[in-house]
TIMI-2910 file (N, C-alpha, C, CB; in pm, 1 decimal, decimal comma, always signed):
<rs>
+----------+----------+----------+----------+----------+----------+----------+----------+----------+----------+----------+----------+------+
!      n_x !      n_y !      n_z !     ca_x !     ca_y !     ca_z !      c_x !      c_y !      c_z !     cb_x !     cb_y !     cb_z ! resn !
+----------+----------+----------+----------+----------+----------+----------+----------+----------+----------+----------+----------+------+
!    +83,8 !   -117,4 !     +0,0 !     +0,0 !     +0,0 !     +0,0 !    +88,4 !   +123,8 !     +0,0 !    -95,4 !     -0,3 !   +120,9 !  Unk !
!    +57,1 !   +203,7 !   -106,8 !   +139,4 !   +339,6 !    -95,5 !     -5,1 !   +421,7 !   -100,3 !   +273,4 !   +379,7 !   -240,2 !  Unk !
!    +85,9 !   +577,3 !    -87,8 !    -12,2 !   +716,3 !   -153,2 !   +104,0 !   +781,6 !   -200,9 !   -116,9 !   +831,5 !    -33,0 !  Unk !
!    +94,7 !   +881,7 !   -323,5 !   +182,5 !   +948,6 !   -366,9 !   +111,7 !  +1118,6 !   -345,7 !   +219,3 !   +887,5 !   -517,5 !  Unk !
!   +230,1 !  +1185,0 !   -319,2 !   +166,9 !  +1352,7 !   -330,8 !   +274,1 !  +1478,1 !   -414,3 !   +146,3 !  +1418,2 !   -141,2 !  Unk !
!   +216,2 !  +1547,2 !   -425,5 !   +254,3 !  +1656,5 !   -515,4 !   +288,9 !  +1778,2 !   -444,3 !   +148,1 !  +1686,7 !   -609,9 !  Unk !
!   +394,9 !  +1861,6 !   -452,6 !   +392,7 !  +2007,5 !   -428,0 !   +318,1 !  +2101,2 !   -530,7 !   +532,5 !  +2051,7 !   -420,7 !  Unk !
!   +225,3 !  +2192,1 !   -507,8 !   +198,8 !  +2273,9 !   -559,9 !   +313,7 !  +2379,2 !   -676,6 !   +145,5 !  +2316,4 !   -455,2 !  Unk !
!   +398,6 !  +2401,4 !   -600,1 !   +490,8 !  +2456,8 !   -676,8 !   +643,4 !  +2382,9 !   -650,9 !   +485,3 !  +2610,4 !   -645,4 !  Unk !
!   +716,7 !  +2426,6 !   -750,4 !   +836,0 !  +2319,9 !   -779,8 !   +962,5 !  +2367,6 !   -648,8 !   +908,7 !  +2346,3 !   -979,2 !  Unk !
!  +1006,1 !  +2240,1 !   -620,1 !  +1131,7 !  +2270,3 !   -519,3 !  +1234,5 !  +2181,0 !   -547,1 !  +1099,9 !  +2255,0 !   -363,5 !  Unk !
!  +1359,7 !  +2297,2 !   -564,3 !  +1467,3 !  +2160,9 !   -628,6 !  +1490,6 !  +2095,6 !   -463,0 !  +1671,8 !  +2231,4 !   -732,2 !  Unk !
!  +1557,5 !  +1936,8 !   -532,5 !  +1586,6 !  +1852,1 !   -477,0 !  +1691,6 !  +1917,1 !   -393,0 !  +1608,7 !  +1749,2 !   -553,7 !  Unk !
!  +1806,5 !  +1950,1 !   -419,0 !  +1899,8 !  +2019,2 !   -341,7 !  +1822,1 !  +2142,6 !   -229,4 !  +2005,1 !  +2087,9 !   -457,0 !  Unk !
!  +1706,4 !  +2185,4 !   -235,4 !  +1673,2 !  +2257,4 !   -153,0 !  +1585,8 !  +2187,4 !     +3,0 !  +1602,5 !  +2348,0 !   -240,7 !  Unk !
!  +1530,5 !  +2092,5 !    -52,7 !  +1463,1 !  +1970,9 !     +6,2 !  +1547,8 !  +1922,4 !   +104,0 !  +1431,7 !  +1860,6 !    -92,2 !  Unk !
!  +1707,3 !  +1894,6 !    +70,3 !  +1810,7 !  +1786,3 !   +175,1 !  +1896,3 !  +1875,7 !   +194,2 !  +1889,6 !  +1635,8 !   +116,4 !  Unk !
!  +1862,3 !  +2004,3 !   +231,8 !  +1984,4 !  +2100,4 !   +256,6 !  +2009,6 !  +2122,3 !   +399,4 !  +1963,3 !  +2241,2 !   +192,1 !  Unk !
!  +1937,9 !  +2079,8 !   +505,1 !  +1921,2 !  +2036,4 !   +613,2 !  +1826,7 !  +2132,9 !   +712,0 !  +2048,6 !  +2009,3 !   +654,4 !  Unk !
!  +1735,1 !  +2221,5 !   +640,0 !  +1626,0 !  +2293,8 !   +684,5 !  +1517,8 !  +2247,3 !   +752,7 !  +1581,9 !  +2344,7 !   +597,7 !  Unk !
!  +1492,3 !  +2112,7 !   +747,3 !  +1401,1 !  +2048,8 !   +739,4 !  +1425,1 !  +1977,4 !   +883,1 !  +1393,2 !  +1975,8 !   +610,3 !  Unk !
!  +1575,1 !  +1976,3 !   +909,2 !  +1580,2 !  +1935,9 !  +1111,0 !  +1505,7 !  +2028,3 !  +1192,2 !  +1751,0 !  +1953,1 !  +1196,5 !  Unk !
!  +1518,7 !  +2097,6 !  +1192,1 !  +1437,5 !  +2203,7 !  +1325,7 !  +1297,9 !  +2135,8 !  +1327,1 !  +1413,0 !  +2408,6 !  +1282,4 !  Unk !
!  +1232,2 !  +2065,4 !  +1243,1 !  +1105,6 !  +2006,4 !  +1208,9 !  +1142,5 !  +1866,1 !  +1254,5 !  +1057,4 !  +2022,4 !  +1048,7 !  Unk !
!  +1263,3 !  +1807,6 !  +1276,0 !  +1283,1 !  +1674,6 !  +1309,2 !  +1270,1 !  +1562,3 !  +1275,7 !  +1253,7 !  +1658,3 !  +1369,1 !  Unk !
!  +1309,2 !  +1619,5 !  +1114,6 !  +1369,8 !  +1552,2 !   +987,1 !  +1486,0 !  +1508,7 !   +949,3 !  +1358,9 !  +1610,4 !   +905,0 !  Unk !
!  +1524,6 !  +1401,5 !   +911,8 !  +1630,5 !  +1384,8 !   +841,3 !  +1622,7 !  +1327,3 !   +692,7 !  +1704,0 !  +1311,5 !   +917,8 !  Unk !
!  +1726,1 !  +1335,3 !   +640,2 !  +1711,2 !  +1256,4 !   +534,3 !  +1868,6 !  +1297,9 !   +418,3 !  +1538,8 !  +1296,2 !   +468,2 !  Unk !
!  +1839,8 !  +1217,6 !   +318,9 !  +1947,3 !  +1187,4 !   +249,9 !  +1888,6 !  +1097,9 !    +53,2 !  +2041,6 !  +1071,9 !   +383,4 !  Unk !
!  +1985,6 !  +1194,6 !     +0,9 !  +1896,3 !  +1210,9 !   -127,9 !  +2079,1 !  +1112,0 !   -240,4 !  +1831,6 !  +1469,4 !   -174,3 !  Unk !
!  +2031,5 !  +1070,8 !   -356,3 !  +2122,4 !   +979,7 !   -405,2 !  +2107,6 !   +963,4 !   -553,8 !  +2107,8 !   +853,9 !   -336,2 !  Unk !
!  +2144,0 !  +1007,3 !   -643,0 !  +2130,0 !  +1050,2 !   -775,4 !  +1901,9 !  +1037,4 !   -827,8 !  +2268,4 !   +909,9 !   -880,3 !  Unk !
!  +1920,7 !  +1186,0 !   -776,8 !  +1797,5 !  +1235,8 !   -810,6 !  +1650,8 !  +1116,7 !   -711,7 !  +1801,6 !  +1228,8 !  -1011,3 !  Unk !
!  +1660,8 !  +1031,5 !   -622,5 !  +1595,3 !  +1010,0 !   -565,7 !  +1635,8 !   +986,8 !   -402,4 !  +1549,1 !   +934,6 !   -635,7 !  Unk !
!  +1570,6 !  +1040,0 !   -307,7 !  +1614,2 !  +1043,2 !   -151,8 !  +1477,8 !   +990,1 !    -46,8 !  +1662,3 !  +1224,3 !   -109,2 !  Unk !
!  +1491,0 !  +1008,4 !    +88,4 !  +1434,8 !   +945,4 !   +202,0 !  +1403,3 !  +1083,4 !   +265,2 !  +1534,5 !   +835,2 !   +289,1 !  Unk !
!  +1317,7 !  +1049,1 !   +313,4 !  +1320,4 !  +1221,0 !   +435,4 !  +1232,7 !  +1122,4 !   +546,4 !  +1188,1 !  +1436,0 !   +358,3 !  Unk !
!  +1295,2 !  +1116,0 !   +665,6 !  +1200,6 !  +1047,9 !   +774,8 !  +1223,2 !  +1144,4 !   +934,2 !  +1259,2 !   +854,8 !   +794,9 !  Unk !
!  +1117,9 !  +1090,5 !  +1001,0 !  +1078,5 !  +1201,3 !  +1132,3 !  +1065,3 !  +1095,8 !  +1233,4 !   +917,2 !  +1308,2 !  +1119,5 !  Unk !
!   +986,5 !  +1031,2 !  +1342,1 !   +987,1 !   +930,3 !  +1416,3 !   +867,9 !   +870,5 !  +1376,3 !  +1002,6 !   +956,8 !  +1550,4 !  Unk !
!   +790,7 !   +920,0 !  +1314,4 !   +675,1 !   +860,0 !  +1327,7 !   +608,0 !   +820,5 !  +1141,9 !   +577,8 !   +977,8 !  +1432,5 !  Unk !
!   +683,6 !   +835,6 !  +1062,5 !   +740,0 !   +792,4 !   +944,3 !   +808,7 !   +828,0 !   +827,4 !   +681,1 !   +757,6 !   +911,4 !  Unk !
!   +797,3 !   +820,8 !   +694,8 !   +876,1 !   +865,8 !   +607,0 !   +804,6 !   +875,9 !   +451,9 !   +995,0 !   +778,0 !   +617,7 !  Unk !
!   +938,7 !   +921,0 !   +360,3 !   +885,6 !   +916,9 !   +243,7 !   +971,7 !   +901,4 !   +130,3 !   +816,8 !  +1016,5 !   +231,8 !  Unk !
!   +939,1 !   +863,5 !    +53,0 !  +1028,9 !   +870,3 !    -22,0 !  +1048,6 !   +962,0 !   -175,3 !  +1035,3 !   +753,1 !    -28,8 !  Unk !
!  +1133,6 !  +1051,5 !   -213,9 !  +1130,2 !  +1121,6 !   -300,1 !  +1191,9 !  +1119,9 !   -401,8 !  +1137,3 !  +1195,4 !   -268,9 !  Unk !
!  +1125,4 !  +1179,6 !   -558,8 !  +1122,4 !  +1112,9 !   -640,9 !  +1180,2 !  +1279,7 !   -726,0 !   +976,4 !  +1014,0 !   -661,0 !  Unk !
!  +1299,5 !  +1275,0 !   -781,0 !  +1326,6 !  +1426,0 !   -856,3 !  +1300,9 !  +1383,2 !  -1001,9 !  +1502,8 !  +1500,6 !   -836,3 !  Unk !
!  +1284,0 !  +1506,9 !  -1059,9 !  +1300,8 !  +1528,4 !  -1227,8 !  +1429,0 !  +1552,6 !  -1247,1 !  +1219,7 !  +1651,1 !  -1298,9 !  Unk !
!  +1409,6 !  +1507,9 !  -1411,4 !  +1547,1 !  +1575,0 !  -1457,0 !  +1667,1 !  +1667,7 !  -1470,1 !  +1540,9 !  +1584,3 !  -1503,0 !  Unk !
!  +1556,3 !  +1771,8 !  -1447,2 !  +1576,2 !  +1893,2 !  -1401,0 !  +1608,2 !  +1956,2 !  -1244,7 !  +1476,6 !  +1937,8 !  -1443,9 !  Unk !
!  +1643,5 !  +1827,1 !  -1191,8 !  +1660,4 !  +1875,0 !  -1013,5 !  +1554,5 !  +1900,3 !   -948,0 !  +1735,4 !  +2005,0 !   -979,7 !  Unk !
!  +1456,5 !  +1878,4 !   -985,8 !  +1328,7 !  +1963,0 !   -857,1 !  +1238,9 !  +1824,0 !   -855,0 !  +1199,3 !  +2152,0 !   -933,0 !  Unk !
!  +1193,8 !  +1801,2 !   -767,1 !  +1088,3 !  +1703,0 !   -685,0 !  +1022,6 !  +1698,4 !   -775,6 !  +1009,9 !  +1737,0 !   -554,5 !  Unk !
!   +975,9 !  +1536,9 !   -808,0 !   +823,6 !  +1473,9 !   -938,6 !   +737,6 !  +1472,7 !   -802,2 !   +834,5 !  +1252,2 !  -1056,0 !  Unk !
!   +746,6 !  +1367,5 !   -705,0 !   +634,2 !  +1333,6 !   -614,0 !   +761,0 !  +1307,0 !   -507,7 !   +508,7 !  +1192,0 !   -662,2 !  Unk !
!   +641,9 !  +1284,8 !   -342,6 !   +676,9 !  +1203,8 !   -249,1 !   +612,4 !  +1075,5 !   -217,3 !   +676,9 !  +1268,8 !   -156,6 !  Unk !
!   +638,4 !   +968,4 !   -229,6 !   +544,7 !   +821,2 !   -202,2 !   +572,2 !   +839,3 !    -65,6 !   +596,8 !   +648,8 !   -274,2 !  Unk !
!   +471,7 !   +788,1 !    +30,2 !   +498,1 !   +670,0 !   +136,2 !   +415,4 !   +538,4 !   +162,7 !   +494,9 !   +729,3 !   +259,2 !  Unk !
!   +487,6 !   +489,9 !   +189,3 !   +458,3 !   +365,7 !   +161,0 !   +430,7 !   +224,7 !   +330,2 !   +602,3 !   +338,0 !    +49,4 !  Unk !
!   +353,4 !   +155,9 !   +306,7 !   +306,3 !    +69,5 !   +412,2 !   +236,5 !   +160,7 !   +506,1 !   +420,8 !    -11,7 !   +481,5 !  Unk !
!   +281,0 !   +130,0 !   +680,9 !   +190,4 !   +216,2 !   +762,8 !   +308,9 !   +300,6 !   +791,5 !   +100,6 !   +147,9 !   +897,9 !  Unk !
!   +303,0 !   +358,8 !   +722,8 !   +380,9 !   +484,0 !   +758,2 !   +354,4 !   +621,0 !   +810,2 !   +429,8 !   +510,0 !   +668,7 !  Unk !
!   +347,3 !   +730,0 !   +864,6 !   +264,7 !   +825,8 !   +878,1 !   +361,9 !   +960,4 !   +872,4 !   +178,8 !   +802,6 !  +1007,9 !  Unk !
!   +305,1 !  +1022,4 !   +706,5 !   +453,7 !  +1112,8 !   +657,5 !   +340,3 !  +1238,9 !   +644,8 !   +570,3 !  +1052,5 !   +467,6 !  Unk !
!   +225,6 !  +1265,1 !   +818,0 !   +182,4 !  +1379,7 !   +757,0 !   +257,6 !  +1520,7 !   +851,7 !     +4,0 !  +1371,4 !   +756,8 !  Unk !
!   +354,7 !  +1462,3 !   +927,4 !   +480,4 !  +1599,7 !  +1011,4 !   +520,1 !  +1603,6 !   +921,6 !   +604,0 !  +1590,4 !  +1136,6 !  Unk !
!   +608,2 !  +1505,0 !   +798,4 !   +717,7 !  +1577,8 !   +688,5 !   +642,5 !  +1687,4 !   +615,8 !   +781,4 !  +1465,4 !   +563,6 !  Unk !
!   +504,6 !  +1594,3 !   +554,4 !   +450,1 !  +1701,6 !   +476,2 !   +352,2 !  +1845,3 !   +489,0 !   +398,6 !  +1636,2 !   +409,2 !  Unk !
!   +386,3 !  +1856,7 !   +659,6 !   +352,8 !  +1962,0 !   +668,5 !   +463,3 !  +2039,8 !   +705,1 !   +255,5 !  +1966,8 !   +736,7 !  Unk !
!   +576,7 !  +2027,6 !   +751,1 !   +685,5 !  +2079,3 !   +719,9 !   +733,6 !  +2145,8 !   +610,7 !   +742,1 !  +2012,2 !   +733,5 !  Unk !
!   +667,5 !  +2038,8 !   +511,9 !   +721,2 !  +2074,5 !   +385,8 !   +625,3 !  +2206,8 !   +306,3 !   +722,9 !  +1928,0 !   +295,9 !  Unk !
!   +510,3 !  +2212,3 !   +350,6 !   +431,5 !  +2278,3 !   +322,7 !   +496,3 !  +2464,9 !   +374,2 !   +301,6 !  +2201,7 !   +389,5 !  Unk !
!   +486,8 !  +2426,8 !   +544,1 !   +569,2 !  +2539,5 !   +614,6 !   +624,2 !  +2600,7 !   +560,1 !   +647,2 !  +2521,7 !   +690,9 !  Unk !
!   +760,0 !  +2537,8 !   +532,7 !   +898,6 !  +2550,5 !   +526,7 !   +954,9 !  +2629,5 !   +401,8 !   +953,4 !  +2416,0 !   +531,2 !  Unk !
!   +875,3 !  +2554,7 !   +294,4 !   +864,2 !  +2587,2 !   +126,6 !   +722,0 !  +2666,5 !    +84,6 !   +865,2 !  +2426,3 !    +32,1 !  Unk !
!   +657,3 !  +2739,0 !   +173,4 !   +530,1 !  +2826,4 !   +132,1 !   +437,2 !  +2745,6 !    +13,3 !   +588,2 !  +2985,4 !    +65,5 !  Unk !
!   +403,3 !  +2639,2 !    +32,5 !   +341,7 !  +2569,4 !    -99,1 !   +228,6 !  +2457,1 !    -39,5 !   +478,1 !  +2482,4 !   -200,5 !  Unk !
!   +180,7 !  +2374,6 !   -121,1 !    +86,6 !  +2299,0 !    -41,5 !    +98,4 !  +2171,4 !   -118,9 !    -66,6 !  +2362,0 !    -29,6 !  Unk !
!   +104,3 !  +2079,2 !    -10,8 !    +88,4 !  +1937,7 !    -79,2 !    -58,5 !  +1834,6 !   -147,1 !   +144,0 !  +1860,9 !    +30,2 !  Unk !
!    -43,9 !  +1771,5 !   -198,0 !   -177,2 !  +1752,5 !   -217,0 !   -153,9 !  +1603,2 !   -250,1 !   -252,6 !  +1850,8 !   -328,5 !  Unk !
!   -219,8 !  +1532,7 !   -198,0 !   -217,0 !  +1379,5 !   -220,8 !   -303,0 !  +1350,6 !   -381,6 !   -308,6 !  +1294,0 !    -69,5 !  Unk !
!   -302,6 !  +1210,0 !   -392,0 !   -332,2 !  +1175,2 !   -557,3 !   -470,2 !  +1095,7 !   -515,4 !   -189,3 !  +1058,3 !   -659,6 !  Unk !
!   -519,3 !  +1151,1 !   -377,0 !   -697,6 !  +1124,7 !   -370,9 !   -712,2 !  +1262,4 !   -376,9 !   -787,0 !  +1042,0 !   -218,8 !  Unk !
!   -672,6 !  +1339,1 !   -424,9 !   -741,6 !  +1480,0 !   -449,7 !   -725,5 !  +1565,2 !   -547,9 !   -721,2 !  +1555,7 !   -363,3 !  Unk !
!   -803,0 !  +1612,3 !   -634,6 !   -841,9 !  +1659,7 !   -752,4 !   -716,4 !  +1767,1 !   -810,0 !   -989,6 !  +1727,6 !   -729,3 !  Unk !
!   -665,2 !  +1866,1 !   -714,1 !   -541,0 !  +1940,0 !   -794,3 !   -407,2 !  +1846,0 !   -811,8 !   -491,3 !  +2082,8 !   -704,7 !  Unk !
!   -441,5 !  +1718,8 !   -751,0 !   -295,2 !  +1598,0 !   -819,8 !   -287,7 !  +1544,7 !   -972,6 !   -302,3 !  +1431,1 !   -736,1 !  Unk !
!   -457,6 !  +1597,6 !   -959,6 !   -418,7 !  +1542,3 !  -1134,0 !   -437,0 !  +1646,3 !  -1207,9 !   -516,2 !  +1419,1 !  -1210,8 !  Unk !
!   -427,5 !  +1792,8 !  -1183,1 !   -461,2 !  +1933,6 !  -1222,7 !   -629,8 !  +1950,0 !  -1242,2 !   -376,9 !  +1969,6 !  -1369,6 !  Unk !
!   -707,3 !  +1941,7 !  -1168,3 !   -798,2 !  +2008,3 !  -1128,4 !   -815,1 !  +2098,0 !  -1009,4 !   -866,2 !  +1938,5 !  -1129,1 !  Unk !
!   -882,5 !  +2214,9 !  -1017,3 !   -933,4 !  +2256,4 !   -896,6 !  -1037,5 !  +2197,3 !   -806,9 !   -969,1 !  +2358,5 !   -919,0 !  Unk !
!  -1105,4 !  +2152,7 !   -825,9 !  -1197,2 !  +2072,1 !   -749,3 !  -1287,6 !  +1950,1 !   -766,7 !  -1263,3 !  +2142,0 !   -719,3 !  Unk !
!  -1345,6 !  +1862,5 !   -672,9 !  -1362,2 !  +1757,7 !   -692,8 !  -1461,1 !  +1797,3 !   -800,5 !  -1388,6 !  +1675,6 !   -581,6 !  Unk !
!  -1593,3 !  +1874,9 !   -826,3 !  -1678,4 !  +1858,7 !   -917,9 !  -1565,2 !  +1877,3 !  -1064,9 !  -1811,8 !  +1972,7 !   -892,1 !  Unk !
!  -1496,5 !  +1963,5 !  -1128,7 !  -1430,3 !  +1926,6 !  -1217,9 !  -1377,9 !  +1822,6 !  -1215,4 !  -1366,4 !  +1990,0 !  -1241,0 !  Unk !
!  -1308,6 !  +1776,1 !  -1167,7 !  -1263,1 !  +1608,0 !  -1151,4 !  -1367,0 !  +1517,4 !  -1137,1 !  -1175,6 !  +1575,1 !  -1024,0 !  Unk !
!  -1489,2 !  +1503,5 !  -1102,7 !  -1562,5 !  +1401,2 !  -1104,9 !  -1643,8 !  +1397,7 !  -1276,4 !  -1662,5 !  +1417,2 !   -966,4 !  Unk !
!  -1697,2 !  +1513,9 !  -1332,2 !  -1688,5 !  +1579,6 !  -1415,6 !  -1610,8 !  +1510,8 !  -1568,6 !  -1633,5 !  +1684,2 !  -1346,9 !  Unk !
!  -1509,4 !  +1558,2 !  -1503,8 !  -1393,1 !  +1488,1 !  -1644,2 !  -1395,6 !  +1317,5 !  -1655,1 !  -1190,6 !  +1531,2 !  -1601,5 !  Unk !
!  -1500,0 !  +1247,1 !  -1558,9 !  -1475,5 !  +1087,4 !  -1559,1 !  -1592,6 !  +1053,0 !  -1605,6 !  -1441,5 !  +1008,5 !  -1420,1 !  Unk !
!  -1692,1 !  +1134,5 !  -1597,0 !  -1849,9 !  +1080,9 !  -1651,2 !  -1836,9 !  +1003,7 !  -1766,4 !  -1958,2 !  +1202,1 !  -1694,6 !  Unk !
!  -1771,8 !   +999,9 !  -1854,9 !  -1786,6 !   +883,0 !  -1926,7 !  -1711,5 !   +795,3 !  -1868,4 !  -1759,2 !   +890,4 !  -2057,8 !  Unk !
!  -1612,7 !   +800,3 !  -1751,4 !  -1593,5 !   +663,2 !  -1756,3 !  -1768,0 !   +566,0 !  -1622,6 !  -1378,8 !   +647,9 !  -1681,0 !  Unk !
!  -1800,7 !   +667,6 !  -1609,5 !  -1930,2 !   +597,1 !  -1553,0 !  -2004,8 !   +523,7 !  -1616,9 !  -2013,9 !   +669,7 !  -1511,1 !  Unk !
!  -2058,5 !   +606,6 !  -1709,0 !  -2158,9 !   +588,1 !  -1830,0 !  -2082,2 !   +448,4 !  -1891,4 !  -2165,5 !   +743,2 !  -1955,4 !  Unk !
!  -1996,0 !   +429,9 !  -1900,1 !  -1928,5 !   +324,3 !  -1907,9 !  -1977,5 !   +135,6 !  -1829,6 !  -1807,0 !   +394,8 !  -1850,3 !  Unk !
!  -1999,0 !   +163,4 !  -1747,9 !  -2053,9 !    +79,2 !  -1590,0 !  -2136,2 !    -38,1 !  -1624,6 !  -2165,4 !   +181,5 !  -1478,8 !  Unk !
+----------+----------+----------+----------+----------+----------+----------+----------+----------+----------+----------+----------+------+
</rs>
C-alpha cells in the first residue's frame, strides 16, 4: 500500500536535503535524483526530475509522513496535495474532476 503527493509549486531537490528540514525533526538523504526524508513517526520517499526539482513524495506501508509534509508545506510556502485529491491530477476541485470521468461511468 502506498499514496503518492505533489507540491503545488516546484522545489529543487537540493533545496529539500539542505538540512532545513531538522528544526522540524527531519532527516534525510537524497542519491542521484531520488532520496528518504524520515521524522519518528514515518517517512517518504522522493522522487526528482530531470531537471533537479521534486516529481512526487510516495509513502509507503503504515507509515505516517503527515509531520514531513507539513513541514514541507511550512517551510517551502506551498501545499501538498495527495493523488486522492483533484489538484494531483490538475484540477481545482472535486466537481471538475468528477466531471472529467463521466464517461468513464456511463461506461458501468
Amino acid at each position: 500500500m502506498s499514496i503518492t503527493f505533489i507540491t503545488a509549486t516546484r522545489i529543487a531537490l537540493s533545496n529539500l536535503f539542505d538540512g532545513r528540514l531538522k528544526k522540524y525533526g527531519i532527516c534525510g538523504a537524497t542519491k542521484n535524483g531520488k532520496g528518504y526524508l524520515v521524522d519518528k513517526t514515518g517517512s517518504v520517499t522522493v522522487y526528482g526530475e530531470d531537471d533537479s526539482s521534486i516529481s512526487c513524495f510516495t509513502s509507503y506501508g503504515f507509515s505516517d509522513p503527515i509531520n514531513i509534509l507539513l513541514a514541507i508545506q511550512n517551510e517551502f510556502q506551498t501545499k501538498v496535495f495527495s493523488e486522492n485529491e483533484p489538484q494531483y491530477w490538475g484540477f481545482d476541485t472535486v466537481d471538475e474532476w468528477e466531471n472529467s470521468t463521466e464517461w468513464f461511468k456511463s461506461k458501468e
